[in-house]
Each structure stands twice: as structure tokens, then as C-alpha cells.
DOMIKOL-898073 format. One record per residue (C-alpha): residue number from 1; residue in one letter; z, x, y. Coordinates in pm, 1 decimal. Example, Ala and Ser with C-alpha at 12.3 -4.5 7.8 and 13.67 -1.06 7.14 Angstrom:
% residues 2
NODE_seq_type_pz_px_py
NODE_1_A_780.0_1230.0_-450.0
NODE_2_S_714.0_1367.0_-106.0
//
This chain:
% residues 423
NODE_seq_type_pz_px_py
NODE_1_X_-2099.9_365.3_-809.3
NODE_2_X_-2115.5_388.8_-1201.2
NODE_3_X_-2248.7_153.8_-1407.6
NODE_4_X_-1965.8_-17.6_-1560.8
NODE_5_X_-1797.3_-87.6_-1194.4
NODE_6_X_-2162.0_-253.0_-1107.0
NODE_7_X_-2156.8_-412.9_-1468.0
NODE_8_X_-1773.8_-539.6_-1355.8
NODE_9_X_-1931.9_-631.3_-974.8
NODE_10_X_-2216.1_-806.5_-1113.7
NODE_11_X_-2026.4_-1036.8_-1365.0
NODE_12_X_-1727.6_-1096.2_-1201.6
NODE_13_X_-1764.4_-1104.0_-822.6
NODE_14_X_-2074.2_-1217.4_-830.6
NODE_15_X_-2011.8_-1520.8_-1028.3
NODE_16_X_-1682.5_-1612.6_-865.2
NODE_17_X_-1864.3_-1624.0_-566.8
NODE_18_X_-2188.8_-1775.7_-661.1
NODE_19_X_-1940.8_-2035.3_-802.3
NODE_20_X_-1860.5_-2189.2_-419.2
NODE_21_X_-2264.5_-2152.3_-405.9
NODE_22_X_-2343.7_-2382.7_-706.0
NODE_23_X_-2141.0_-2641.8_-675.5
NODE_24_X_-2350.1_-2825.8_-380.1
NODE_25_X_-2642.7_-2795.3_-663.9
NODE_26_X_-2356.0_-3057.5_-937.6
NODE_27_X_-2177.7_-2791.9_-1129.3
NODE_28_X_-1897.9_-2887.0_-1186.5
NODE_29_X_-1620.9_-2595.8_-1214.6
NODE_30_X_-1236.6_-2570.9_-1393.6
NODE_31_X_-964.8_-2353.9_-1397.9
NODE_32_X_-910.0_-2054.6_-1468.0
NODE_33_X_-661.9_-2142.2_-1713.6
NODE_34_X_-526.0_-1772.7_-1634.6
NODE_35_X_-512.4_-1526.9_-1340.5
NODE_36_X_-466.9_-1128.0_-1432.3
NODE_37_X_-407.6_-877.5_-1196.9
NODE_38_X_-352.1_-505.1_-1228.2
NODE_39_X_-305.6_-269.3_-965.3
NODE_40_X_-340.9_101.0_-1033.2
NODE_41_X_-232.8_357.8_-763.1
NODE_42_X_-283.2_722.9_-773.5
NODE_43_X_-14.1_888.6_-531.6
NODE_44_X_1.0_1293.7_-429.0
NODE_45_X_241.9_1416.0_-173.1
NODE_46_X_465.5_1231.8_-22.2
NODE_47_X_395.4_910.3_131.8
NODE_48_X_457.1_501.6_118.1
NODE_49_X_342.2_359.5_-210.4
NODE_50_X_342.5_-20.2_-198.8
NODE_51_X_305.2_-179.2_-492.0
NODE_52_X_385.5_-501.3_-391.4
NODE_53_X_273.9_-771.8_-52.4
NODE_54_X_532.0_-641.8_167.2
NODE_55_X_479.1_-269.9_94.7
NODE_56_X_764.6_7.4_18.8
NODE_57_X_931.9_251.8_164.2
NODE_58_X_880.5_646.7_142.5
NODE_59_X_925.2_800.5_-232.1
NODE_60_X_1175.3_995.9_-193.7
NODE_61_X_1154.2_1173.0_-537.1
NODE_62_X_837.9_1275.0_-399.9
NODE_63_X_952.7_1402.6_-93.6
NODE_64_X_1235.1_1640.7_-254.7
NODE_65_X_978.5_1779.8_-517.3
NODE_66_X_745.2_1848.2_-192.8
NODE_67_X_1042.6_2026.6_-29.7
NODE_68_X_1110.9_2243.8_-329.1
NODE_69_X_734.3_2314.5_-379.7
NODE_70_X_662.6_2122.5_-669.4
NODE_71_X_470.2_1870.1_-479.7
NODE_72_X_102.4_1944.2_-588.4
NODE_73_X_82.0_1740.8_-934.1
NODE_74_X_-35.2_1327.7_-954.7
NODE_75_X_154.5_1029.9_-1026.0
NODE_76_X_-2.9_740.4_-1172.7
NODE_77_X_160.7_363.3_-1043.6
NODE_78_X_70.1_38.5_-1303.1
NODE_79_X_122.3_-291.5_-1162.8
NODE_80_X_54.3_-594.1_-1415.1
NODE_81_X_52.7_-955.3_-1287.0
NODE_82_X_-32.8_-1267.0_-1538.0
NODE_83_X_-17.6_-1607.9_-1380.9
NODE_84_X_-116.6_-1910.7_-1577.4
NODE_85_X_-118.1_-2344.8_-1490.0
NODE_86_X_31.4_-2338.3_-1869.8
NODE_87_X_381.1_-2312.3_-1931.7
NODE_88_X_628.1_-2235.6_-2264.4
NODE_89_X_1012.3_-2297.9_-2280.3
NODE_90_X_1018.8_-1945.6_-2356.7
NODE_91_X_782.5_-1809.5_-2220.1
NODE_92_X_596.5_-1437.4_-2352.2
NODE_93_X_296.7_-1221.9_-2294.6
NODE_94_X_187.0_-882.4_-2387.3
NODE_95_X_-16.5_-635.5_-2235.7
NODE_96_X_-191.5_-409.8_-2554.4
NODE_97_X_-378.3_-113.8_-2367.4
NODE_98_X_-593.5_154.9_-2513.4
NODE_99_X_-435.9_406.9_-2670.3
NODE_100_X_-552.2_659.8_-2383.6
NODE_101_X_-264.5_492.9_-2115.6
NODE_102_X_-17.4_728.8_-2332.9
NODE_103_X_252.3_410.5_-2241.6
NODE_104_X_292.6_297.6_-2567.0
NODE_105_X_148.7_33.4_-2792.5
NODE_106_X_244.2_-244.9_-2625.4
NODE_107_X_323.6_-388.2_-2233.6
NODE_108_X_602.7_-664.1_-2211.0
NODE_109_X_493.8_-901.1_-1914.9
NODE_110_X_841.6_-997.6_-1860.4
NODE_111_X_913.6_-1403.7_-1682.4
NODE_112_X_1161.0_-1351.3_-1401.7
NODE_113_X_1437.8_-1550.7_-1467.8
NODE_114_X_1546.9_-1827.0_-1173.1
NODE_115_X_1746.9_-1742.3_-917.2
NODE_116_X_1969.3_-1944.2_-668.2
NODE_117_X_2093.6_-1763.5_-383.5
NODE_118_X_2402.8_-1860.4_-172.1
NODE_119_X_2554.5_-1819.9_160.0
NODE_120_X_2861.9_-1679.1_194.7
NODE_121_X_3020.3_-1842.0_514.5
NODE_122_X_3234.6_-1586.3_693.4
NODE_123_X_3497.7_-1766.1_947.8
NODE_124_X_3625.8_-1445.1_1092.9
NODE_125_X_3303.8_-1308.6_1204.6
NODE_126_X_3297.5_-1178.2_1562.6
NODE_127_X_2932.8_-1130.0_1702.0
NODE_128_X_2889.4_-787.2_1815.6
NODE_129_X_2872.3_-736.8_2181.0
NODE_130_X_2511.4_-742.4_2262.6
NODE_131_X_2317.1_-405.5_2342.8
NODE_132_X_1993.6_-427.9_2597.6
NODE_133_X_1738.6_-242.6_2317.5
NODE_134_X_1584.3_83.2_2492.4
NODE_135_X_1248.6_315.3_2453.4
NODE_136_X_938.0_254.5_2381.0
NODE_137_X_657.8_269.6_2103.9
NODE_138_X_272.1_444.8_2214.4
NODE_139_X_12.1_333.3_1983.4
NODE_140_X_-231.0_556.4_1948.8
NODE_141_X_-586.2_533.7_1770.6
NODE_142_X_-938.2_690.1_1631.5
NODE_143_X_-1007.0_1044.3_1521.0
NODE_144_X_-1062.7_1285.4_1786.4
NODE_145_X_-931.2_1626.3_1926.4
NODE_146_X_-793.7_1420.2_2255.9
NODE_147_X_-703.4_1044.2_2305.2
NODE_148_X_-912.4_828.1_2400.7
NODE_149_X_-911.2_685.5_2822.2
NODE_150_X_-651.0_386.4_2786.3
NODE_151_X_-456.0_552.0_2517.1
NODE_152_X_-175.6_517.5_2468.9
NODE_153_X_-41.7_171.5_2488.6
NODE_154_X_292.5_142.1_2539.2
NODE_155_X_537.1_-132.2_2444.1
NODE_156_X_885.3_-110.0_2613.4
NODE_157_X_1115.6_-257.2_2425.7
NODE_158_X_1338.0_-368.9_2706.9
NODE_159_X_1119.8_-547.4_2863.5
NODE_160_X_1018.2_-719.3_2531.0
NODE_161_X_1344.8_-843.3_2500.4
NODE_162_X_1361.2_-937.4_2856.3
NODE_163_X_1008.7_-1177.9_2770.5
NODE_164_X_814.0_-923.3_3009.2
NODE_165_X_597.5_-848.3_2758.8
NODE_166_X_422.7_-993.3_2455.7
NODE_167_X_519.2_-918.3_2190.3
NODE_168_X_186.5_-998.1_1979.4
NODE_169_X_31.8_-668.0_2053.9
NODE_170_X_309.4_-508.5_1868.1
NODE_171_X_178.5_-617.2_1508.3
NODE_172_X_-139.6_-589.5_1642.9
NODE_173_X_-314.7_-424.4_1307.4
NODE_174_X_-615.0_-435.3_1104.9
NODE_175_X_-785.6_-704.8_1033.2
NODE_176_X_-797.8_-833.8_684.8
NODE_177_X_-691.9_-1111.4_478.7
NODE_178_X_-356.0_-1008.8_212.0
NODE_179_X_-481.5_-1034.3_-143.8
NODE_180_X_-267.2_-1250.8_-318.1
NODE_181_X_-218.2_-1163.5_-690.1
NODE_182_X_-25.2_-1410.6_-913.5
NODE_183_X_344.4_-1432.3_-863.0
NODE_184_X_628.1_-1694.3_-931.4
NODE_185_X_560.6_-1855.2_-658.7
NODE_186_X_164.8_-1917.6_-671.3
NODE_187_X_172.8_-1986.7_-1085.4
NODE_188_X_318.6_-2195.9_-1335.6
NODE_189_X_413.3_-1939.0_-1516.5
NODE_190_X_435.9_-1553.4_-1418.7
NODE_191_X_498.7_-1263.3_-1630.0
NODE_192_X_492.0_-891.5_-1507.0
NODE_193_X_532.7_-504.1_-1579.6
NODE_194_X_720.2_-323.5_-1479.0
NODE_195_X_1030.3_-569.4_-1479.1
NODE_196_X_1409.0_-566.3_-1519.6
NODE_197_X_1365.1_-445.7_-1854.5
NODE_198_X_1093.6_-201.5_-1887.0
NODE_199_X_1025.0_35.9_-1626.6
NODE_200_X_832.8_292.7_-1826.8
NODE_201_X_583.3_490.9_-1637.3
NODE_202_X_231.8_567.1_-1647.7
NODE_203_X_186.9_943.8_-1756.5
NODE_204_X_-42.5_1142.6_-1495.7
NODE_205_X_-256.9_1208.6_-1799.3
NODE_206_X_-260.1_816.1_-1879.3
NODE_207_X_-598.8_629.1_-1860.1
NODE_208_X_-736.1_256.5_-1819.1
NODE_209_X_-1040.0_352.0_-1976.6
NODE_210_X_-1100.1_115.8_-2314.3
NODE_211_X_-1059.2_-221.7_-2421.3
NODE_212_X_-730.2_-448.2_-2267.7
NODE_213_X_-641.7_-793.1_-2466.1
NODE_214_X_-333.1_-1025.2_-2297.1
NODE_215_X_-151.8_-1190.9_-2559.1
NODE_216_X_82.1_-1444.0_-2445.4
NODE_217_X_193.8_-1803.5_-2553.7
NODE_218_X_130.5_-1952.4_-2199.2
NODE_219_X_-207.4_-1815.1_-2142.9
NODE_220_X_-523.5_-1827.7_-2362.4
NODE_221_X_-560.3_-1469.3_-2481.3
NODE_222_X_-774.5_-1198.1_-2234.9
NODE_223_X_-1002.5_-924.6_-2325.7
NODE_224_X_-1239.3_-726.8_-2143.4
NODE_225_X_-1282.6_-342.9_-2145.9
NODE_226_X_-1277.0_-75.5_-1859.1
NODE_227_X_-1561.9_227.2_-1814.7
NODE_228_X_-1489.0_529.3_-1726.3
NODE_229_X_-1581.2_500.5_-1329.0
NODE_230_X_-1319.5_189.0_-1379.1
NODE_231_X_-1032.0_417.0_-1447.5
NODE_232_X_-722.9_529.4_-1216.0
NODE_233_X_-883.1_684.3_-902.7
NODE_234_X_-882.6_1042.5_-875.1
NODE_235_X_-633.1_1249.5_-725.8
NODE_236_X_-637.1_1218.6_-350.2
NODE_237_X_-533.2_1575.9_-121.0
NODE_238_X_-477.4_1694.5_218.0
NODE_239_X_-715.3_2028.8_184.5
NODE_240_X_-683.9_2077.7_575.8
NODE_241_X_-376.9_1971.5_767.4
NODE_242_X_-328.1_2213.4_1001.2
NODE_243_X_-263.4_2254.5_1390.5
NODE_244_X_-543.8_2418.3_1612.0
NODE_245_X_-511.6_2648.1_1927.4
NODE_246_X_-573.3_2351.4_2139.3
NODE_247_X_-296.7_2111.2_2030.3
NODE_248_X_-444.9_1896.9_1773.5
NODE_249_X_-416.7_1832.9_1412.6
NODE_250_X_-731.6_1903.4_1186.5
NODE_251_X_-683.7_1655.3_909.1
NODE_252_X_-938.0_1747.2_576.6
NODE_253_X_-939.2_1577.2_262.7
NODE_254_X_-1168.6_1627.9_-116.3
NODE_255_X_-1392.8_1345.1_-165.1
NODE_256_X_-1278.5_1052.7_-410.1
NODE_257_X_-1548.5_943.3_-654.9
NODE_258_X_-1533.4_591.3_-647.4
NODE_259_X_-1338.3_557.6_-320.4
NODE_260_X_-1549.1_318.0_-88.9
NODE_261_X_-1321.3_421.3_230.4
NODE_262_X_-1028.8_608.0_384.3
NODE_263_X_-787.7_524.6_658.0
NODE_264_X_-498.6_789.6_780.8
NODE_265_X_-178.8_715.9_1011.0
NODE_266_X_62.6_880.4_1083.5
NODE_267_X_439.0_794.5_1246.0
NODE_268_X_725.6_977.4_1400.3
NODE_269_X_929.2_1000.8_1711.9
NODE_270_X_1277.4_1063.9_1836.0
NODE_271_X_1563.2_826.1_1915.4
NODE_272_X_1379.1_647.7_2229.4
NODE_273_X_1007.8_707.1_2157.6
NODE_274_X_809.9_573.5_1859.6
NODE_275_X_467.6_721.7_1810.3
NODE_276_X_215.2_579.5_1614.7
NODE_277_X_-138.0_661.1_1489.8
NODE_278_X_-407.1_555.1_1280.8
NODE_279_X_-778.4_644.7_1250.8
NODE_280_X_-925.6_334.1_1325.1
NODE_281_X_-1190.1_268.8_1625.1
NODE_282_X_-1057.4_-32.7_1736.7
NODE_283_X_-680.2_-65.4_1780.9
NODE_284_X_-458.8_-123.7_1515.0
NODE_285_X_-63.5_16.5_1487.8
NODE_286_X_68.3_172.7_1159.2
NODE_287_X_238.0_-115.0_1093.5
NODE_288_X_-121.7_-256.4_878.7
NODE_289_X_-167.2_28.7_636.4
NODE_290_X_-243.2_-233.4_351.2
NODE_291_X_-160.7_-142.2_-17.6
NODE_292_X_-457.5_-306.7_-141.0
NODE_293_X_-781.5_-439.6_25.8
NODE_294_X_-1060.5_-703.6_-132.6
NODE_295_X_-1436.4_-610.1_-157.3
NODE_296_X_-1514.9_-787.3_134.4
NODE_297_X_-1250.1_-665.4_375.3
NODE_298_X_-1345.2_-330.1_287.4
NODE_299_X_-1702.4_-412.6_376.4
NODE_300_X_-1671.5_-530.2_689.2
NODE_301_X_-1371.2_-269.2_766.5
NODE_302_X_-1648.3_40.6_714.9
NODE_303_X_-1857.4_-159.9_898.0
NODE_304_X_-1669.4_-238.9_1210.2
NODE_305_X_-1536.6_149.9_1202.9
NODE_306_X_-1195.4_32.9_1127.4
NODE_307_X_-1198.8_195.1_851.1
NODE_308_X_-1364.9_590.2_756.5
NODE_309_X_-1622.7_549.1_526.0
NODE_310_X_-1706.3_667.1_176.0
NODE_311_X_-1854.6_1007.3_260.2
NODE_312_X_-1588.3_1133.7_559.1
NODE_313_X_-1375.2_1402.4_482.2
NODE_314_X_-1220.5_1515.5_796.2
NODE_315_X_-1056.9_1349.7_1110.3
NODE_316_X_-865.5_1506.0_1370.1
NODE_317_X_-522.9_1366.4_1522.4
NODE_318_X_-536.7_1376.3_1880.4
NODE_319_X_-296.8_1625.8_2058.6
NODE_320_X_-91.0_1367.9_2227.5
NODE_321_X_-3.1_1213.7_1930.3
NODE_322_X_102.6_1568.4_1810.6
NODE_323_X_256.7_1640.9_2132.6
NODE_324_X_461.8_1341.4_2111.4
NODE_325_X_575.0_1298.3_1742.0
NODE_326_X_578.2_1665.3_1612.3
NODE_327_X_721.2_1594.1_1327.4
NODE_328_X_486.8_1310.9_1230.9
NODE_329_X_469.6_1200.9_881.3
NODE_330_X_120.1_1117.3_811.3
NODE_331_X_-30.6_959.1_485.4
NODE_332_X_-395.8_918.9_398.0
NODE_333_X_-557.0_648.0_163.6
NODE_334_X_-847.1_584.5_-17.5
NODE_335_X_-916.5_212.7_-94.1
NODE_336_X_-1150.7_197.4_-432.5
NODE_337_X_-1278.3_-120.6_-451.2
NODE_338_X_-1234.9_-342.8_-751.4
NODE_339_X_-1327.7_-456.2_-1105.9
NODE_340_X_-1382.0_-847.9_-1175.2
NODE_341_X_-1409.0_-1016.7_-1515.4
NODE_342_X_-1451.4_-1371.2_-1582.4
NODE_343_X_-1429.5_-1614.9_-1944.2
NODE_344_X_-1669.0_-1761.6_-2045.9
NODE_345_X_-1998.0_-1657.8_-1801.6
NODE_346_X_-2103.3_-1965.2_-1558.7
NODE_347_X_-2361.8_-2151.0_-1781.8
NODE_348_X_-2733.5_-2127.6_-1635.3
NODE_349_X_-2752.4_-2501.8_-1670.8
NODE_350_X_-2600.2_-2689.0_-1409.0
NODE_351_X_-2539.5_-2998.4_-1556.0
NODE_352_X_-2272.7_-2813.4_-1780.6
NODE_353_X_-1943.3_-2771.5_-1635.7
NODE_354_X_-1788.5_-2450.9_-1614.4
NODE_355_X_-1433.0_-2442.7_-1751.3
NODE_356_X_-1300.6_-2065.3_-1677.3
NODE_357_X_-1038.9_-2002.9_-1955.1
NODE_358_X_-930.4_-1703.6_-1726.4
NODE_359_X_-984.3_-1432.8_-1461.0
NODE_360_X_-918.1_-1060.8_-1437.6
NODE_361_X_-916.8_-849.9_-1151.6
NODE_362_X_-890.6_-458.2_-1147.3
NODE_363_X_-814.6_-311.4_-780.5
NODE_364_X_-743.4_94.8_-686.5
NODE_365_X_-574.8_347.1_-464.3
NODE_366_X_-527.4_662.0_-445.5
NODE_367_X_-303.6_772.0_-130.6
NODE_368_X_-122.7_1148.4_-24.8
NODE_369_X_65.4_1236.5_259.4
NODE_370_X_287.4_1520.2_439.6
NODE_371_X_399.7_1610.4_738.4
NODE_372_X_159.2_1643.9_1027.5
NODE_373_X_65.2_1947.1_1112.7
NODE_374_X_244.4_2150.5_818.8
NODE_375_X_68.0_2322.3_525.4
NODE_376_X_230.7_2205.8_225.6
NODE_377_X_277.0_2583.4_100.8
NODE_378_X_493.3_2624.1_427.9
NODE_379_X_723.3_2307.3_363.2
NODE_380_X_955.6_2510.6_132.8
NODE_381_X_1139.0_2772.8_365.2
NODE_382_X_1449.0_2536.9_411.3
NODE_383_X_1417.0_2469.4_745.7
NODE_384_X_1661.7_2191.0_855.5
NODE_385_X_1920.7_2283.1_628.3
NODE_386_X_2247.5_2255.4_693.9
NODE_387_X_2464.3_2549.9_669.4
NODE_388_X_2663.1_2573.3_385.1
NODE_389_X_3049.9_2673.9_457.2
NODE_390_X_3352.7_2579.2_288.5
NODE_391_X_3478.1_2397.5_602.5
NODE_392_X_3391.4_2052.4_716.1
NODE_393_X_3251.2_1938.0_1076.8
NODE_394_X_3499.7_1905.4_1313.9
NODE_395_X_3592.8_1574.8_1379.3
NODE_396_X_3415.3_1455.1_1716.7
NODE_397_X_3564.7_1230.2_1967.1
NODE_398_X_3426.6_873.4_1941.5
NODE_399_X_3148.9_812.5_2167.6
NODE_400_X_3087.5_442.4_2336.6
NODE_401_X_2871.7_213.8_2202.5
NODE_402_X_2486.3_321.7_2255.1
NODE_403_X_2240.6_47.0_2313.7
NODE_404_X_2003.5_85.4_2028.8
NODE_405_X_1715.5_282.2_2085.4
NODE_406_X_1331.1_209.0_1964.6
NODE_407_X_1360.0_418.7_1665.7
NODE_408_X_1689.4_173.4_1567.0
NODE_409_X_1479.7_-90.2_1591.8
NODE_410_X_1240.1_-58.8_1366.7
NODE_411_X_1452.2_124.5_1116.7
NODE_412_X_1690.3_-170.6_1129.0
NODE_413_X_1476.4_-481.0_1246.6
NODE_414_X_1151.7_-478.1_1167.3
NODE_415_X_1090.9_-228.5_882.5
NODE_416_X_1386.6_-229.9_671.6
NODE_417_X_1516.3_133.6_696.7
NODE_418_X_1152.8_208.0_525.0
NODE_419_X_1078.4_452.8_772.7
NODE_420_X_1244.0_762.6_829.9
NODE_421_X_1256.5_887.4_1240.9
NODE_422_X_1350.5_1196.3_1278.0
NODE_423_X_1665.4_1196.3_1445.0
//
């Protein structure tokens, strides 16, 4: 760890939590007036960048420049949150970062405007008939060339629905606690980039390094400065992914400096069987692959062997998660850690109250992904194609109603149409 991330550790972190500490002793403690977040993800491959709390679904820009073999260069993700107890009828904050970003001079932290939504009452709606679901999900876990005795465990989805089965162990993940950066919901007054308005990007040549002042008319005005181990994490790559003579998948990544862990998944399936991996010890689905994770979590994560620590660099999928999801798409992280900043230091006398004008908070990622199994210099030979003829498909005769299978039901129920099954 460099010295400005321990510099950023020690005054931030530290304090905040030595804050809880000190009170017992009669400091009293304020505010912070205002909260500022920024998130900064580093993304290779393909895989499911989630900028937000409830994650995001599969870049498919990525995916297509993957496909056509232009896959091997870095994008750079920004995410700015300011939250403040202050408010403004017209409310306005700016973001001026060093030069070095290469985003311009100047980052509009946009207020969403209010929204009502309504409910459109349908009177001729007619329920669809009701279809039993089908198929199953096997949740796999840890790195080895073989699964482990009790693996997998299998939820069938029938007998879910039936009450046969408990559901809990479904969404049975990791365990840590969401971070919960400012939003319109937790704050006054919220302002964020990008927004409606401005959706620039960050250039992969775009840095953090330098000095960051928040200028806004709700919040008293931020300014703190980033090191150069505080900067966007380095690129993150699959060096190994490749199937051995026995039926697993050797998984082999470069080394992040900075990174303080790594945790790999992978997903796939066919229309009744959902397969799912991660390299946790203890069980967890691929459901928890969090965006972001605090200090702490990441602590005891490494710890507990839920997640890889700082120094591992290979993993191997087991071969009957590769036997049963061949066409896996798996996705690798590397959780970084964060920077904390906080105005004006706690005062070494206690009898002085500490009124924090505002806190900052500086958290990184750097994630890849591909599909299991499958050099990415092999991905371009156009397999799955469709044939290209002048004619279209005949017309098929229309099939009854089939009940909808595990794969449906996550695409459609739980996550969205986020992920994508092979069919």
C-alpha cells in the first residue's frame, strides 16, 4: 500500500471511526454538513459493471468489440455522488478535477428532478393461465480442479413454488453489509455525474491523480487531493482461461497493485438448468458479486476465505461446473479498497466539539470477464452465426404454451433480463 492511500486510511477512516470511540470520553460530534462519493471502475472484457446498488446488466458494447477482437483495451467508469442536509431552490454543484481526468474542466453534479409515477389501471386484463415453473439451479463453490463432497446444491424450482423448499438458500450470498453512498433518497439534497444531461466518459488514459474541489451552493465547498496509488485501479486480465485434459477450467489473472482481493463467478446453463459458481470457501451463489465493498467487509471477507486474497493469481473452476454450463460466462473482480477524507481533523481536545463540514470517500474496482473456458484470441471465428441467405425462416407452426423453465425465471423474475442464458 502507498503512502498516500495510508495517508487517506490514516486521516479519514481512522478518524471516522475513532469518532464512535471518543464520544464516551464528552466529544461532542456534528455533521458532516456534506457526504461525497466517487466510484471509479476499471472494466476489461466483457462482464457486469454495476455502477449503482442494484448492479447492471452485461455491457454489451463490450461484448461485440470482444467478438470482433477488439476486446483487449480498458475502459475507465466515474461515478460522482454529493449529498448534503443543506438545500437551494435551485440547486448546483460542480465537480473541477485535475486536468489529468482528460473530461474536461468542469463536472456538472446534476439534481434529479421529482418524479411521480402512476398506475395505469387496465380493465380488460386477463391473467395469463398459470404455468407450474420447471428446472433447477446447482450452486456450485471454491476453487478446485473437482467439486467439493456436497456440491452441488440444487434448488428445484417446482418444488419452490409448491413451498417444498425454502427459498432462503436461493439468495444465499456473501456476507457483507451494501455501502450506501448519498442518493435522493438518503440526502437533502443530491447531485450526480453522469446524469440526464452529461454522460461524457472517462478516457482510458484519464486519471484521478491531483487535487478535486466541489463547488456547489448547497454544500460548503470540498477539497482534498489524490496520490498516485489513489488513482483508477489498474487494468485487470484473464492471462489463463483455458480448459485442461481433465475437464476443468484453469482460471489465471496479472496481479493488481493496490487490489486488496479478488472474487470470480461464473453463470450459464440451458433452458432447464442454471449453473452457478463462485470462488468462495463457504457458499455463496452468483447472485452477491457486489459492485463495491467497505474496508471492513473486505477484511473479514479475506479472512473468512470468502474472498481470494491480495497475492492469488490463479483458481481453477471445477469440471462439473464446466461440464454443466459450457458456455459459462465468467467475470473476475478485484475490490481495491478505499480513500477517506474528512473537514476539519477531530480536535485533540475533547472538550471541543467536532463539527465535520464534510466527508469524502474514494472506493475502486477493476473487473474482466469472458467466456469460460475460451481464449479470448479464439472468440473471433464467428461461431454461432447465423447463416446469411436472402430468404427468411420458414414460418413454424405454433407450439403450446411451455411452462417456463429456470433459465425464464431468472431472466424474467428475479434478474431483470440482466443475464444472458444461452438458449
Amino acid at each position: 500500500m502507498g503512502l498516500g492511500r495510508k495517508l487517506a486510511l490514516v486521516a479519514g477512516a481512522a478518524a471516522l471511526a475513532n469518532a464512535a470511540v471518543a464520544q464516551p470520553a464528552g466529544q461532542k460530534v456534528t455533521g458532516p454538513i456534506a457526504v461525497y462519493w466517487m466510484s471509479a471502475q476499471t472494466q476489461t472484457g466483457f462482464g457486469m459493471p454495476s455502477m449503482g446498488a442494484g448492479g447492471g446488466g452485461p455491457d454489451a458494447g463490450a461484448m461485440m468489440r470482444m467478438m470482433m477482437g477488439g476486446g483487449d483495451g480498458a475502459s475507465k467508469t466515474l461515478k460522482l455522488d454529493l449529498g448534503s442536509s443543506q438545500t437551494n431552490p435551485a440547486p448546483a454543484a460542480d465537480h473541477l478535477p485535475p486536468a489529468g481526468l482528460n473530461a474536461g474542466p468542469r463536472l456538472p453534479l446534476l439534481t434529479p428532478k421529482p418524479t411521480q409515477s402512476t398506475r395505469e389501471e387496465r380493465h380488460d386484463y386477463v391473467p395469463e393461465e398459470y404455468q407450474k415453473p420447471k428446472g433447477k439451479m446447482l450452486i456450485f463453490w471454491g476453487c478446485g480442479e473437482r467439486a467439493r463432497p456436497g456440491q452441488p446444491y440444487v434448488i428445484d424450482f417446482a418444488k419452490m413454488a409448491e413451498g417444498r423448499q425454502n427459498p432462503a438458500n436461493l439468495f444465499r450470498g456473501i456476507d457483507y453489509r451494501p455501502m450506501q453512498p448519498p442518493s435522493v433518497t438518503r440526502n437533502r439534497t443530491y447531485g450526480e455525474w453522469p446524469n440526464e444531461k452529461t454522460r461524457d466518459l472517462v478516457p482510458s488514459n484519464g486519471s484521478l491523480v491531483g487535487a478535486h474541489t466541489i463547488k456547489g451552493n448547497y454544500s460548503p465547498e470540498i477539497n482534498f487531493t489524490l496520490e498516485e496509488d489513489q488513482d483508477f485501479l489498474a487494468p485487470l486480465n484473464l492471462t489463463t482461461n483455458s480448459k485442461a485434459p481433465g475437464g476443468w477450467v484453469n482460471l489465471g489473472w496479472n496481479l493488481v497493485p493496490n487490489a486488496q482481493a479478488y472474487y470470480a463467478t461464473a453463470m450459464g446453463g440451458d433452458g432447464d438448468t442454471v449453473v452457478m459458481w463462485s470462488s468462495s470457501e463457504v457458499q455463496a451463489s452468483a447472485f452477491t458479486n457486489p459492485d463495491f465493498l467497505s474496508q471492513s467487509d473486505i477484511n473479514r471477507l479475506v479472512a473468512n476465505k470468502t474472498l481470494m486474497g491480495p497475492g492469488q493469481k490463479t483458481c481453477a473452476v471445477p469440471k462439473e461446473v464446466v461440464d454443466a454450463a459450457p458456455s459459462a460466462i465468467a467475470q473476475l473482480v478485484a475490490y481495491g479498497g478505499e480513500a477517506n477524507f474528512v473537514y476539519p481533523p477531530r480536535p485533540q481536545d475533547p472538550k471541543v466539539t467536532w463539527n465535520q463540514q464534510w466527508t469524502v470517500k474514494v472506493r475502486y474496482r477493476s473487473a474482466t470477464g469472458g467466456l469460460l473456458g475460451q481464449e479470448m484470441p479464439g472468440m473471433g471465428g464467428g461461431r454461432g452465426r447465423a447463416p446469411r441467405t436472402g430468404q427468411a425462416p420458414a414460418q413454424q407452426p405454433q407450439q403450446p404454451a411451455k411452462p417456463p423453465s429456470a433459465a425464464d425465471i431468472l431472466r424474467k423474475g428475479i434478474l431483470g433480463g440482466a443475464l444472458p442464458f444461452p438458449r
